[in-house]
PyMOL Python script that loads the backbone (N, CA, C, O; Angstrom):
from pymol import cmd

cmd.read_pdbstr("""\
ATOM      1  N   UNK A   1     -33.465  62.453  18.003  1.00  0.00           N
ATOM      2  CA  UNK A   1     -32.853  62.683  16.715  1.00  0.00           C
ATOM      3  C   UNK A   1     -33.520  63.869  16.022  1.00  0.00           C
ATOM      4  O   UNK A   1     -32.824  64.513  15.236  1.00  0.00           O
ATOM      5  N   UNK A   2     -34.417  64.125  16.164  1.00  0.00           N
ATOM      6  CA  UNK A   2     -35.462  65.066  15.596  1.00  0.00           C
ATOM      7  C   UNK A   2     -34.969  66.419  15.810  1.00  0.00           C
ATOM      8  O   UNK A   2     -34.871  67.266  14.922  1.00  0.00           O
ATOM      9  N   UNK A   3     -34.623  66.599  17.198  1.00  0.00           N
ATOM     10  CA  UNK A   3     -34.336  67.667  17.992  1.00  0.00           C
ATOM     11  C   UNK A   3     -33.089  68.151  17.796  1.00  0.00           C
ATOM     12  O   UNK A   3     -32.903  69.295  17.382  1.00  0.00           O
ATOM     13  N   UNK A   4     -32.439  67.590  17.987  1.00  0.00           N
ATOM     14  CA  UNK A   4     -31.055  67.953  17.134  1.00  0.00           C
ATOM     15  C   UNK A   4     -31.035  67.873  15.988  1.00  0.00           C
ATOM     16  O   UNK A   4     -31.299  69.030  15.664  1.00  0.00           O
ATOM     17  N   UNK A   5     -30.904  67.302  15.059  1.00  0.00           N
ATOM     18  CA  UNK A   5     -30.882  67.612  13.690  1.00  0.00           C
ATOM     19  C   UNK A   5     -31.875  68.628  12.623  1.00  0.00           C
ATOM     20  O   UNK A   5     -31.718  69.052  11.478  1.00  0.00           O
ATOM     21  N   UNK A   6     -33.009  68.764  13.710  1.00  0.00           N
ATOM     22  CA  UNK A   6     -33.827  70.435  13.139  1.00  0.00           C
ATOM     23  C   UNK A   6     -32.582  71.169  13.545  1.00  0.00           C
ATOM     24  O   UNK A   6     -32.255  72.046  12.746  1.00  0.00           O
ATOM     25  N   UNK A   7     -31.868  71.031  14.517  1.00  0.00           N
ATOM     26  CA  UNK A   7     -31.432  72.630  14.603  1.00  0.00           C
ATOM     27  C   UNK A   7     -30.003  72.392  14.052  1.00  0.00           C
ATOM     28  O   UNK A   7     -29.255  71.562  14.569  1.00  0.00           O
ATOM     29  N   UNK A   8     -29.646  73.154  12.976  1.00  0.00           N
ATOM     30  CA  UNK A   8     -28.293  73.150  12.021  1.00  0.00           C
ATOM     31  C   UNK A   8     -27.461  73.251  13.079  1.00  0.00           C
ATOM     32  O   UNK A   8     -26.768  72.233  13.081  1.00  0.00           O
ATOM     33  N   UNK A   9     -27.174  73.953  13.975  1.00  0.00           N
ATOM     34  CA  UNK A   9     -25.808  74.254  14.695  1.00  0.00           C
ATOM     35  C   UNK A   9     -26.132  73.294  15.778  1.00  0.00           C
ATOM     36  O   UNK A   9     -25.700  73.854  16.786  1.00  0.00           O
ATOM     37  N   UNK A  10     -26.570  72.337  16.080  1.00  0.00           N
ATOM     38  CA  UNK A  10     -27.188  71.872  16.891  1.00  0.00           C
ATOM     39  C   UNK A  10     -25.590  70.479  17.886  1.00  0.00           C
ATOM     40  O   UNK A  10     -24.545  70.319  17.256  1.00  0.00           O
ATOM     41  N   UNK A  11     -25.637  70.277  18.272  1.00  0.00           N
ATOM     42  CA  UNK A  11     -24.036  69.580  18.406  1.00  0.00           C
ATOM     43  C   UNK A  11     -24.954  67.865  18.966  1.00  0.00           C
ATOM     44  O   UNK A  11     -25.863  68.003  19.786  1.00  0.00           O
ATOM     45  N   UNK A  12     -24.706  66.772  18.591  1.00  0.00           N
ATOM     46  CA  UNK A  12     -24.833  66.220  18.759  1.00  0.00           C
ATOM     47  C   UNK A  12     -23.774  64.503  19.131  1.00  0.00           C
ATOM     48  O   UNK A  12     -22.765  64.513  18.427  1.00  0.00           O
ATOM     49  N   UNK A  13     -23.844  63.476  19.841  1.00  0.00           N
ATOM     50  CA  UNK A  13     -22.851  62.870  19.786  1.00  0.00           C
ATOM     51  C   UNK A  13     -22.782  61.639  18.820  1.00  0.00           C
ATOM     52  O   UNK A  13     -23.810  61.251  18.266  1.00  0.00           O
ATOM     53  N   UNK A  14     -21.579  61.023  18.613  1.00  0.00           N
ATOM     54  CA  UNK A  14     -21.987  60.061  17.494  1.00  0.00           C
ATOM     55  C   UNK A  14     -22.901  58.642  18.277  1.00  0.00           C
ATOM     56  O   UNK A  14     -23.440  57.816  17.539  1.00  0.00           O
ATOM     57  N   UNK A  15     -22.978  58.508  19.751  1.00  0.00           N
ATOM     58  CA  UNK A  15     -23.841  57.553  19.856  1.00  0.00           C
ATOM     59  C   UNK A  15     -25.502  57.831  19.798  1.00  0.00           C
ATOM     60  O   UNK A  15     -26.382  57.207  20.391  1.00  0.00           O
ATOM     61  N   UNK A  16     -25.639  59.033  18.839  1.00  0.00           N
ATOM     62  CA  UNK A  16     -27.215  59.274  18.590  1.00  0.00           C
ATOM     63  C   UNK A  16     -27.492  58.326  17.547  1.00  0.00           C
ATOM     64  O   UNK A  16     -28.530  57.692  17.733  1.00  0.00           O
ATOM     65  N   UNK A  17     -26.820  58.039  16.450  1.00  0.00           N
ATOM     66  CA  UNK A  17     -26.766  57.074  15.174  1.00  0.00           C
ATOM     67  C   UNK A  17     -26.775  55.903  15.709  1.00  0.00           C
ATOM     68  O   UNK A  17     -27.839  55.294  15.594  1.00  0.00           O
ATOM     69  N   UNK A  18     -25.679  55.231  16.425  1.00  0.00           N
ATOM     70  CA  UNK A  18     -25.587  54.107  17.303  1.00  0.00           C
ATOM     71  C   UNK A  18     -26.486  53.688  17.843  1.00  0.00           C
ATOM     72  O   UNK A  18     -27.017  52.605  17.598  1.00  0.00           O
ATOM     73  N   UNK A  19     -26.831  54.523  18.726  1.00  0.00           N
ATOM     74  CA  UNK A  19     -28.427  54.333  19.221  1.00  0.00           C
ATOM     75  C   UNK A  19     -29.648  53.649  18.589  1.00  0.00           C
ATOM     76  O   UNK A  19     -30.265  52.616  18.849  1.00  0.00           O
ATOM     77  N   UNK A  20     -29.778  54.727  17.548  1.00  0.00           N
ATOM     78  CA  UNK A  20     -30.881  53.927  16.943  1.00  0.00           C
ATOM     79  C   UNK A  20     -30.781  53.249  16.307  1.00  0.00           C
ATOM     80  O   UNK A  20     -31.838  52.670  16.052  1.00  0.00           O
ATOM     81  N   UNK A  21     -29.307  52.661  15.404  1.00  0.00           N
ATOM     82  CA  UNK A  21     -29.130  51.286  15.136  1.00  0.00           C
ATOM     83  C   UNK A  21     -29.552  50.522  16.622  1.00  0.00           C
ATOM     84  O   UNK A  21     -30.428  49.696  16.364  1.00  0.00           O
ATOM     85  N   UNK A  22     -29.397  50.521  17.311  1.00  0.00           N
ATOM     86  CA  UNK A  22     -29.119  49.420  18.428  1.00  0.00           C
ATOM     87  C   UNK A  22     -30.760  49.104  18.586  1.00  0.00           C
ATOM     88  O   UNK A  22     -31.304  48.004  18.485  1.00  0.00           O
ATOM     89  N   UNK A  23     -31.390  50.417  18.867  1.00  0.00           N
ATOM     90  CA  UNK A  23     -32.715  50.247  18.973  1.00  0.00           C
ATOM     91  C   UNK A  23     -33.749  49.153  17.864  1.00  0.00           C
ATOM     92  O   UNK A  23     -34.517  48.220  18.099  1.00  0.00           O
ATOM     93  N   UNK A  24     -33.337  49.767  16.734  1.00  0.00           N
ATOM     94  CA  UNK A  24     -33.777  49.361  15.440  1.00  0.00           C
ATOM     95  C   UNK A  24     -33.572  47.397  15.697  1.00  0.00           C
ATOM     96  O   UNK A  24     -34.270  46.392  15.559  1.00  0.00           O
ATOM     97  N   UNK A  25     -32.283  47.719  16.098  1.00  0.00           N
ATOM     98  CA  UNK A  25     -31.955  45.793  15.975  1.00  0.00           C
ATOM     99  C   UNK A  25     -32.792  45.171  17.251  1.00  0.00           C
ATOM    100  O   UNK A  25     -32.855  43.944  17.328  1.00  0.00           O
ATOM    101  N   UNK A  26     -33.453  46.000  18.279  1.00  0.00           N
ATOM    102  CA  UNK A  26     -34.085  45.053  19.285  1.00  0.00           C
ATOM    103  C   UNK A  26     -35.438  44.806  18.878  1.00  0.00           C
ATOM    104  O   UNK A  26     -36.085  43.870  19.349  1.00  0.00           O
ATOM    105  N   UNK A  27     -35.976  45.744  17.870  1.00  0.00           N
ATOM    106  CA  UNK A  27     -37.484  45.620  17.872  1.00  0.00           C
ATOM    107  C   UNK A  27     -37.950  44.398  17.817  1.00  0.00           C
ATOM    108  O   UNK A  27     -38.690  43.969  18.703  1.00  0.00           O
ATOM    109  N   UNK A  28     -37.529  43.569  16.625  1.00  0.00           N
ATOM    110  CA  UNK A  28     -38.284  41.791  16.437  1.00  0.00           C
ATOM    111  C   UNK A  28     -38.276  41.477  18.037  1.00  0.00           C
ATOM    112  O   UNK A  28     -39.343  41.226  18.598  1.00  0.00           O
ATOM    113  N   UNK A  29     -37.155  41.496  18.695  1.00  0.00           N
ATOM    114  CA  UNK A  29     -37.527  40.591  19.684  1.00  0.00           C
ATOM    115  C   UNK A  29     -38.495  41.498  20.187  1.00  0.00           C
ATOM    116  O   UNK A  29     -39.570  40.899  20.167  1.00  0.00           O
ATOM    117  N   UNK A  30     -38.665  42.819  20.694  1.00  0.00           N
ATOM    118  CA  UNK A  30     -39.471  43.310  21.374  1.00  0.00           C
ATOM    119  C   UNK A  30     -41.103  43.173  21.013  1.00  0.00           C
ATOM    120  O   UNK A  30     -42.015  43.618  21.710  1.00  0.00           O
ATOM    121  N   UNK A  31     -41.217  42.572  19.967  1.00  0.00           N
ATOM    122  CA  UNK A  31     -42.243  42.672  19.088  1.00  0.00           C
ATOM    123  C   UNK A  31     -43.007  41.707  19.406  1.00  0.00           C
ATOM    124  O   UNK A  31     -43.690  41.126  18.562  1.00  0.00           O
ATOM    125  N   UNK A  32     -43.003  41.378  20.739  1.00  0.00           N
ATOM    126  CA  UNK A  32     -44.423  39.821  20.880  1.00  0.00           C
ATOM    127  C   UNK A  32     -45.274  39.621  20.559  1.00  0.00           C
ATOM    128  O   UNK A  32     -45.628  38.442  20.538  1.00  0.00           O
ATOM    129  N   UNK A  33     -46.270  40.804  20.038  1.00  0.00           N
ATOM    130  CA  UNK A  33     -47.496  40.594  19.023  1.00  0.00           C
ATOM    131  C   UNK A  33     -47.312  40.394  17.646  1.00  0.00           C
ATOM    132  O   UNK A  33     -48.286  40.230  16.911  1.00  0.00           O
ATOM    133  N   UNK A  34     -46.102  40.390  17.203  1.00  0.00           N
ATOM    134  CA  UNK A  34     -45.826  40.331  15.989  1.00  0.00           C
ATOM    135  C   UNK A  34     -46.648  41.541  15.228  1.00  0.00           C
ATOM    136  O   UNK A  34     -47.093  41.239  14.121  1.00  0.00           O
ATOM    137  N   UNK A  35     -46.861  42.681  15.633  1.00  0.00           N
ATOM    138  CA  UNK A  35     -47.916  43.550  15.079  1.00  0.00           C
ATOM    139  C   UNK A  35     -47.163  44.210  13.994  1.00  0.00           C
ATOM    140  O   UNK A  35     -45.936  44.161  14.071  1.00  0.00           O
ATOM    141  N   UNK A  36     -47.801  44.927  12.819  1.00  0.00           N
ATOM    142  CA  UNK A  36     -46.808  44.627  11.633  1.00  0.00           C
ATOM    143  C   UNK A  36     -46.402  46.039  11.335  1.00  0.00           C
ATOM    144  O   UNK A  36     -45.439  46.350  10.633  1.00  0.00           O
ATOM    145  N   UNK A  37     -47.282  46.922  11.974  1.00  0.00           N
ATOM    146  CA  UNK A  37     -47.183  48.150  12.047  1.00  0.00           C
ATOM    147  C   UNK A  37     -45.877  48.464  12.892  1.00  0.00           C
ATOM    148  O   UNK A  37     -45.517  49.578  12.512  1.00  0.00           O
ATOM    149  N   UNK A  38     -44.951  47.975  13.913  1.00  0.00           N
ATOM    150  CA  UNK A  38     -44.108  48.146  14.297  1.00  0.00           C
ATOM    151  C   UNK A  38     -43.004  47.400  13.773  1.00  0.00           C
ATOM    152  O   UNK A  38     -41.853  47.511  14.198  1.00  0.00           O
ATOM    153  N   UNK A  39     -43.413  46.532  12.719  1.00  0.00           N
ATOM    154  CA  UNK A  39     -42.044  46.373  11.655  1.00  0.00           C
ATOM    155  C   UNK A  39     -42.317  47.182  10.810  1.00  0.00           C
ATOM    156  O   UNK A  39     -41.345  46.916  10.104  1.00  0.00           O
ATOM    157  N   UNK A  40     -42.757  47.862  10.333  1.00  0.00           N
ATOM    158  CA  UNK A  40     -43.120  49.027   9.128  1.00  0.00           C
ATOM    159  C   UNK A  40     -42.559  49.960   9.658  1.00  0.00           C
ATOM    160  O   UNK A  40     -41.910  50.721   8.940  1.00  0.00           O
ATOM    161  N   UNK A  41     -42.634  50.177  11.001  1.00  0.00           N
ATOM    162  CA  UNK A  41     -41.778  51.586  11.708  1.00  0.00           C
ATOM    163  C   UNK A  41     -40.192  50.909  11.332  1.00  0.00           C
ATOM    164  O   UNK A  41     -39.497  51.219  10.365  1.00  0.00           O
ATOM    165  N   UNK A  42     -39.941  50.132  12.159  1.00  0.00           N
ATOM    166  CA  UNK A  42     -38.877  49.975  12.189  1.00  0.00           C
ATOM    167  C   UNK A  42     -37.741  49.543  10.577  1.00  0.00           C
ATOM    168  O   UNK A  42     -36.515  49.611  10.491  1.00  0.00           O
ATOM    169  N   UNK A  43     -38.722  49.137   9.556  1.00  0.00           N
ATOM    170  CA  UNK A  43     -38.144  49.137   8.345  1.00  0.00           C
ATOM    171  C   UNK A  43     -38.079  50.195   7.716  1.00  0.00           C
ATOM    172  O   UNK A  43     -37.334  50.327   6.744  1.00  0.00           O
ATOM    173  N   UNK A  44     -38.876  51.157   8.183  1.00  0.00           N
ATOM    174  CA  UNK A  44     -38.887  52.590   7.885  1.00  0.00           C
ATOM    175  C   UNK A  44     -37.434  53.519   8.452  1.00  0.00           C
ATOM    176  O   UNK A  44     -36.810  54.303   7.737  1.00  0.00           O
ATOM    177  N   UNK A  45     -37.198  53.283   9.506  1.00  0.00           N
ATOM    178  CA  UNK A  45     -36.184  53.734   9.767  1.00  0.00           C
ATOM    179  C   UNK A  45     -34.793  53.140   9.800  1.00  0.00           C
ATOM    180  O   UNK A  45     -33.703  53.619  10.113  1.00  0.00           O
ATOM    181  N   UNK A  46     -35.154  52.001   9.398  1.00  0.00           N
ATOM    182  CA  UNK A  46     -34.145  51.379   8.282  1.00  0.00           C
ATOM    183  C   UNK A  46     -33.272  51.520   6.892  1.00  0.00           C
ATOM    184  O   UNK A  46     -32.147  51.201   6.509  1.00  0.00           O
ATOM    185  N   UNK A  47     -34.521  52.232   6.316  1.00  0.00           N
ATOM    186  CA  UNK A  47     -34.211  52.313   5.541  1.00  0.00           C
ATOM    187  C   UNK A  47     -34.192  54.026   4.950  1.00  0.00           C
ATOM    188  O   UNK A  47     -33.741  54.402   3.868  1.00  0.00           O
ATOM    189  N   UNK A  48     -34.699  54.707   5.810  1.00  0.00           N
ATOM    190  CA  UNK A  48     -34.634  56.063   5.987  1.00  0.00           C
ATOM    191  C   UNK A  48     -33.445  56.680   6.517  1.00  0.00           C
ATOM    192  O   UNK A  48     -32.790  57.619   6.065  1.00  0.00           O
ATOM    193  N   UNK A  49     -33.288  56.012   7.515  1.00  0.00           N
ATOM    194  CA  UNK A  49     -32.047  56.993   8.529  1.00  0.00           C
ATOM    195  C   UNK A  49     -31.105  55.908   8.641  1.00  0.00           C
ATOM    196  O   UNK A  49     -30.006  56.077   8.111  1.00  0.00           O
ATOM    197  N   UNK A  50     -31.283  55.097   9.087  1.00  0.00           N
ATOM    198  CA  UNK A  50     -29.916  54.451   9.289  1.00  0.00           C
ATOM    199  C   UNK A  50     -28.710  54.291   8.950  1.00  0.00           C
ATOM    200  O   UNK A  50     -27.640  53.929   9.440  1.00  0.00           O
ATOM    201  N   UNK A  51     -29.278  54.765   7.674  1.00  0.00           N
ATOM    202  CA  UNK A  51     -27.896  54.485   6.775  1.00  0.00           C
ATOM    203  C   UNK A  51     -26.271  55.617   6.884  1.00  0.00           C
ATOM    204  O   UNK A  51     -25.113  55.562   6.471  1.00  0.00           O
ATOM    205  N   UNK A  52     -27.392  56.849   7.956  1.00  0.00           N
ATOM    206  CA  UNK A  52     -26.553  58.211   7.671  1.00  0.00           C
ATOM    207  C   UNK A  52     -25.287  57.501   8.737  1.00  0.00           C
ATOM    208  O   UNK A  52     -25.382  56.429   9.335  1.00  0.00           O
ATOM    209  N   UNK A  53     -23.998  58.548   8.753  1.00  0.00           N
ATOM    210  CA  UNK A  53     -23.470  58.150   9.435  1.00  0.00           C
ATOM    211  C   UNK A  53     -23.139  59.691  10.329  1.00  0.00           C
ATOM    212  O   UNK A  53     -23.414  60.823   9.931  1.00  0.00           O
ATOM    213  N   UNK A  54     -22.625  59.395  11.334  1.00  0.00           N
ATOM    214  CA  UNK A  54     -22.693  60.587  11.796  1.00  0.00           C
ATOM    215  C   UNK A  54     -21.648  62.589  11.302  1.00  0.00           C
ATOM    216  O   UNK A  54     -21.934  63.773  11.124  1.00  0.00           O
ATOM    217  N   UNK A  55     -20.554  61.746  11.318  1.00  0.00           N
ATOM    218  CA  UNK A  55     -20.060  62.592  10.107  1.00  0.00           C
ATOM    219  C   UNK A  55     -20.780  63.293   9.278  1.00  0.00           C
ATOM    220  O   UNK A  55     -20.779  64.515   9.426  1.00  0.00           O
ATOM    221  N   UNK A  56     -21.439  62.788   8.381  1.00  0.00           N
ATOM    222  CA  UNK A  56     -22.320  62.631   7.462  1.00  0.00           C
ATOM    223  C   UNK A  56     -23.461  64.210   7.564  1.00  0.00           C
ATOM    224  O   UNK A  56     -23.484  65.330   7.056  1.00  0.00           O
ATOM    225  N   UNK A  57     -24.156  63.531   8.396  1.00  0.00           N
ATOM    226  CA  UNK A  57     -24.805  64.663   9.347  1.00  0.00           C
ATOM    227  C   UNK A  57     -24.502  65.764   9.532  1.00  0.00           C
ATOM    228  O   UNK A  57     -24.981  66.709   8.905  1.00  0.00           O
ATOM    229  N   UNK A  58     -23.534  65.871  10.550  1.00  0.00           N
ATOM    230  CA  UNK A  58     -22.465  66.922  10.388  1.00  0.00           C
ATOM    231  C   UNK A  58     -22.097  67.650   9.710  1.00  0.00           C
ATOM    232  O   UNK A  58     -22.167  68.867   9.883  1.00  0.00           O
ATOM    233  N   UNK A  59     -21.635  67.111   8.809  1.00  0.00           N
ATOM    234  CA  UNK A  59     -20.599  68.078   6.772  1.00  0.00           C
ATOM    235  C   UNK A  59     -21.602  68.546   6.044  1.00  0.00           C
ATOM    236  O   UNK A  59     -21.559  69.571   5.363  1.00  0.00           O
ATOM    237  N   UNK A  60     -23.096  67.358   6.246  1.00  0.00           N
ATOM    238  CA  UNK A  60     -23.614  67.601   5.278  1.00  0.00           C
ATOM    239  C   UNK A  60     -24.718  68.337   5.539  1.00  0.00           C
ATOM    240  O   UNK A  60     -25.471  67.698   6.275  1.00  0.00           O
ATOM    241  N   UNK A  61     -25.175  69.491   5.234  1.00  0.00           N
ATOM    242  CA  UNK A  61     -26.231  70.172   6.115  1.00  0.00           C
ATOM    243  C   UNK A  61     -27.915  69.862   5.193  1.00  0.00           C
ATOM    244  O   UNK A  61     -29.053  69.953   5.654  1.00  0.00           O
ATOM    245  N   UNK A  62     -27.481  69.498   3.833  1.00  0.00           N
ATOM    246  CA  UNK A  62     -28.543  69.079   3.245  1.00  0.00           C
ATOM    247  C   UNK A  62     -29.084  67.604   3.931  1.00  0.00           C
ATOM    248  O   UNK A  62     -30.194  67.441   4.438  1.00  0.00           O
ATOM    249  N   UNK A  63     -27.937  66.508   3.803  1.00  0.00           N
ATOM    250  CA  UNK A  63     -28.312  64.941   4.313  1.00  0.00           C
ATOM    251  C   UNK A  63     -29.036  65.480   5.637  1.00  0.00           C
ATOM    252  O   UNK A  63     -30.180  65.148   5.947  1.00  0.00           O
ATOM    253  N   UNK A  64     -28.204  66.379   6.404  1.00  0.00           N
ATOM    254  CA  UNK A  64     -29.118  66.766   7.762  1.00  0.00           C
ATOM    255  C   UNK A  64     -30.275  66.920   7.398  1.00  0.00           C
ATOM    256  O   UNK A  64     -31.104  66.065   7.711  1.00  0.00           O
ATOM    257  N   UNK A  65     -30.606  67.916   6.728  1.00  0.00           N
ATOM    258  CA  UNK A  65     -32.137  68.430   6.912  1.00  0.00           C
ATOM    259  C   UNK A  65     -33.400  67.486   6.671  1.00  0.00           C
ATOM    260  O   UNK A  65     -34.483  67.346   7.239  1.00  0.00           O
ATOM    261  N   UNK A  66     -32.664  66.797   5.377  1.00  0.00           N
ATOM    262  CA  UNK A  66     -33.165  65.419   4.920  1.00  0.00           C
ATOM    263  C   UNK A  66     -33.723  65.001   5.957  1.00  0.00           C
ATOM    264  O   UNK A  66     -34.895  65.123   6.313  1.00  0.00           O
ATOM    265  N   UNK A  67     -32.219  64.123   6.813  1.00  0.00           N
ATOM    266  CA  UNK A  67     -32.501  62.947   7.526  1.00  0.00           C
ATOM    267  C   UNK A  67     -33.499  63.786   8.773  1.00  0.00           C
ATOM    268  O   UNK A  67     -34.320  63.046   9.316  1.00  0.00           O
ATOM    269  N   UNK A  68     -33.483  65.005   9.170  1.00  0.00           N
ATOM    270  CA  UNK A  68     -34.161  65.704  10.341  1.00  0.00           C
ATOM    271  C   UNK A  68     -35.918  65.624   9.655  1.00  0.00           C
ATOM    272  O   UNK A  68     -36.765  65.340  10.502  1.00  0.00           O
ATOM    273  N   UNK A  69     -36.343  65.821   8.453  1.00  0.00           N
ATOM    274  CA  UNK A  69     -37.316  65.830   7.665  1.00  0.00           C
ATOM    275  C   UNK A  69     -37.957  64.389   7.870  1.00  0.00           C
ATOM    276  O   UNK A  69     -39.177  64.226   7.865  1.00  0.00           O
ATOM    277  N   UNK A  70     -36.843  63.128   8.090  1.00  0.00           N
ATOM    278  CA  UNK A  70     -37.829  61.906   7.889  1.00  0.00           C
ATOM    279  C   UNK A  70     -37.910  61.463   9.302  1.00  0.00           C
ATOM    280  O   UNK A  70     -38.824  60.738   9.694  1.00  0.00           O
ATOM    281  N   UNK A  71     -36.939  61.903  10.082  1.00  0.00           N
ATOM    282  CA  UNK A  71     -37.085  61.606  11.396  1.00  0.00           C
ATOM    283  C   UNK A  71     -38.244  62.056  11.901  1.00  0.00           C
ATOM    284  O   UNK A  71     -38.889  61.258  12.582  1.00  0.00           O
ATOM    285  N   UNK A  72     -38.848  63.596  11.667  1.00  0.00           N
ATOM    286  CA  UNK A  72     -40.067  63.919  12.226  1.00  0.00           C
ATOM    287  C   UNK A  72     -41.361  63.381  11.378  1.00  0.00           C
ATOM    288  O   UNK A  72     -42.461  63.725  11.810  1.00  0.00           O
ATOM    289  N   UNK A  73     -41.311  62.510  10.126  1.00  0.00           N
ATOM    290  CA  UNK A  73     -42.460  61.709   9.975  1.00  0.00           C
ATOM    291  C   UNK A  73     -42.438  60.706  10.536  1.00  0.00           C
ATOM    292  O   UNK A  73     -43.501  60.442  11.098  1.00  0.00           O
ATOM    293  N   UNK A  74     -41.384  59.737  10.676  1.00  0.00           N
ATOM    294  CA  UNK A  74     -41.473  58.847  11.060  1.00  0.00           C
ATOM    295  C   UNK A  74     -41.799  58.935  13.021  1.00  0.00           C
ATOM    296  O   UNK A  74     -42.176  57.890  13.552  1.00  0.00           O
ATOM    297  N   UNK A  75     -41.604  60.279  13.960  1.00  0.00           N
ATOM    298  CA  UNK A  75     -41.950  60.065  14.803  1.00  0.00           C
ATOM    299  C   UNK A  75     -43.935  60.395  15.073  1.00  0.00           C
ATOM    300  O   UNK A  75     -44.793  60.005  15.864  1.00  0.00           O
ATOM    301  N   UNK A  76     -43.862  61.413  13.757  1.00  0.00           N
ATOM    302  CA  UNK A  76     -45.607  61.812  13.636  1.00  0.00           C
ATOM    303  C   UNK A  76     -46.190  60.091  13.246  1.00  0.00           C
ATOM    304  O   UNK A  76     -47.416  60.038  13.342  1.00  0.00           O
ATOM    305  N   UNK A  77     -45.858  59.392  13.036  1.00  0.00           N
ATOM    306  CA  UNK A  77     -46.401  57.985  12.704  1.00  0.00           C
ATOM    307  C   UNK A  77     -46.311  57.227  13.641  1.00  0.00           C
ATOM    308  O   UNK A  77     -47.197  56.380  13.753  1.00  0.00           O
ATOM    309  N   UNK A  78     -45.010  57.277  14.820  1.00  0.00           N
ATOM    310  CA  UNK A  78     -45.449  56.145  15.562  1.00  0.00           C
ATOM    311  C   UNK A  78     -45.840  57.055  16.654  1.00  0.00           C
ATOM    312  O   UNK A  78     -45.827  56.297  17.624  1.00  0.00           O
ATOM    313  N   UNK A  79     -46.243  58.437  17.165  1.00  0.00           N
ATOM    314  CA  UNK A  79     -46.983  59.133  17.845  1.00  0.00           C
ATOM    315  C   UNK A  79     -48.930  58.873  17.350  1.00  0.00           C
ATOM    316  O   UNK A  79     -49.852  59.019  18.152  1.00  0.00           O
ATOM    317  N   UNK A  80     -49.044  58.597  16.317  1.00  0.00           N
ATOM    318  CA  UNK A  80     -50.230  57.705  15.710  1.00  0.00           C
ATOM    319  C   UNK A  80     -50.716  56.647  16.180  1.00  0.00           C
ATOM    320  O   UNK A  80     -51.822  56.461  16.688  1.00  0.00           O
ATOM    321  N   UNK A  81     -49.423  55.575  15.914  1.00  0.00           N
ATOM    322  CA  UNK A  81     -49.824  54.110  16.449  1.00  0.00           C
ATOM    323  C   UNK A  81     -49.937  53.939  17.832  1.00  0.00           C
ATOM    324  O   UNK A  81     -50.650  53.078  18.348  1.00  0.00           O
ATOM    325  N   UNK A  82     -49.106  54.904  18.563  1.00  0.00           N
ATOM    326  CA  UNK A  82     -49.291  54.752  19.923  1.00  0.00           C
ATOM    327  C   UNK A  82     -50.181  55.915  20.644  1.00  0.00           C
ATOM    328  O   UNK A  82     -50.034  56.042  21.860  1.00  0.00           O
ATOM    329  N   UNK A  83     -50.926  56.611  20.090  1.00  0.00           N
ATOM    330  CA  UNK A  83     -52.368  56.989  20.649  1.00  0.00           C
ATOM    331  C   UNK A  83     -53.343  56.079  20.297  1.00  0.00           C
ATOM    332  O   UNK A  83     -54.373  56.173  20.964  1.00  0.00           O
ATOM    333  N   UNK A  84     -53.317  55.122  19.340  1.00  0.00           N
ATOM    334  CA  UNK A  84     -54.466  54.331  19.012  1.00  0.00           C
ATOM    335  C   UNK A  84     -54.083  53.629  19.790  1.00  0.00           C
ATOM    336  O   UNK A  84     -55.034  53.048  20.313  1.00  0.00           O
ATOM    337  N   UNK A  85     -52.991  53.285  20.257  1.00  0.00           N
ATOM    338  CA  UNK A  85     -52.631  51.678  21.393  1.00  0.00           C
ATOM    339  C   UNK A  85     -53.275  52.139  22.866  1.00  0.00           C
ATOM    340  O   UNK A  85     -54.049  51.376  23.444  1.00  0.00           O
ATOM    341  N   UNK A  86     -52.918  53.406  23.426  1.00  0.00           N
ATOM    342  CA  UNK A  86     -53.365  53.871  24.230  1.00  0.00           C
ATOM    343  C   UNK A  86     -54.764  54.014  24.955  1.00  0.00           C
ATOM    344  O   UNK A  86     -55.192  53.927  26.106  1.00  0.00           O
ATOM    345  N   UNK A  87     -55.379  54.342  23.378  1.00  0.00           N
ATOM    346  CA  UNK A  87     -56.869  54.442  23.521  1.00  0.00           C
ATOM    347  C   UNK A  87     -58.199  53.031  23.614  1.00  0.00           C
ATOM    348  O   UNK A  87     -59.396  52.906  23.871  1.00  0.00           O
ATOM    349  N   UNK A  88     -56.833  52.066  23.153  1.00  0.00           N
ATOM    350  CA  UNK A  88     -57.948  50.734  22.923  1.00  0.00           C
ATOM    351  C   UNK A  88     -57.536  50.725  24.917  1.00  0.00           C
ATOM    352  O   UNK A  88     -58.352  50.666  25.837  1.00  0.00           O
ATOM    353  N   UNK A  89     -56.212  50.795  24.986  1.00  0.00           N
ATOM    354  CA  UNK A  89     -55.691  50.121  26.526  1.00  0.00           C
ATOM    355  C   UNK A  89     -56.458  50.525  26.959  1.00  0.00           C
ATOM    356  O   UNK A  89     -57.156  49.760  27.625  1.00  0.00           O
ATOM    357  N   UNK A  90     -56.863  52.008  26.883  1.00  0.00           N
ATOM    358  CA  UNK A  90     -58.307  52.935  28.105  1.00  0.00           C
ATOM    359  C   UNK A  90     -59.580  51.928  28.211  1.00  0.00           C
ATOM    360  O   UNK A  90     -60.130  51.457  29.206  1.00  0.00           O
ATOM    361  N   UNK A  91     -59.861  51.760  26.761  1.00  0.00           N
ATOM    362  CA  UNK A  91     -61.239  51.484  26.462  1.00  0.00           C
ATOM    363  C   UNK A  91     -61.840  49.935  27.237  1.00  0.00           C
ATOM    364  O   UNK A  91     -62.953  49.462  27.468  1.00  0.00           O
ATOM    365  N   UNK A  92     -59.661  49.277  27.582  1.00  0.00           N
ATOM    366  CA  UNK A  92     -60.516  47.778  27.554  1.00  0.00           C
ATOM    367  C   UNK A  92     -60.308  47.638  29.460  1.00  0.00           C
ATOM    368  O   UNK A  92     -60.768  46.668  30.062  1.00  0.00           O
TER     369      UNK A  92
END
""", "prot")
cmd.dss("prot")
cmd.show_as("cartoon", "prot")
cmd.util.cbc("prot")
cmd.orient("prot")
């Protein structure tokens, strides 16, 4: 999502939105540690992006830049949580 929506002329399909609804709705179950930091992601992009629709995106080159703006924090954050996950996995 990041990648396309930085780039204005960028063509994307409408199951990129779809997607990460779909994604968004598997996390609880995926979530066996119940770790809370990956409902914080995922309420984050809940409530950040989800809402766009793809159209939306499209027409709107501001909502784009927006939604391209929170997409790349929200991936600088869970690129965070998952070097710290990484690094305990090394350590143990």
């Amino acid at each position: 999502m990041v990648e396309r929506l930085s780039q204005p002329d960028a063509i994307f399909r409408d199951t990129m939105v779809g997607n990460l609804r779909e994604i968004v709705a598997l996390i609880p179950a995926l979530n066996l540690t119940g770790d809370p930091r990956l409902e914080a992601v995922r309420q984050r992009v809940l409530a950040e992006l989800a809402h766009y629709t793809p159209e939306q995106l499209r027409e709107n080159k501001d909502d784009r830049k927006i939604a391209a703006a929170k997409a790349q924090a929200i991936l600088e954050q869970m690129n965070g949580f998952m070097s710290e996950a990484n690094a305990l996995s090394q350590a143990a």
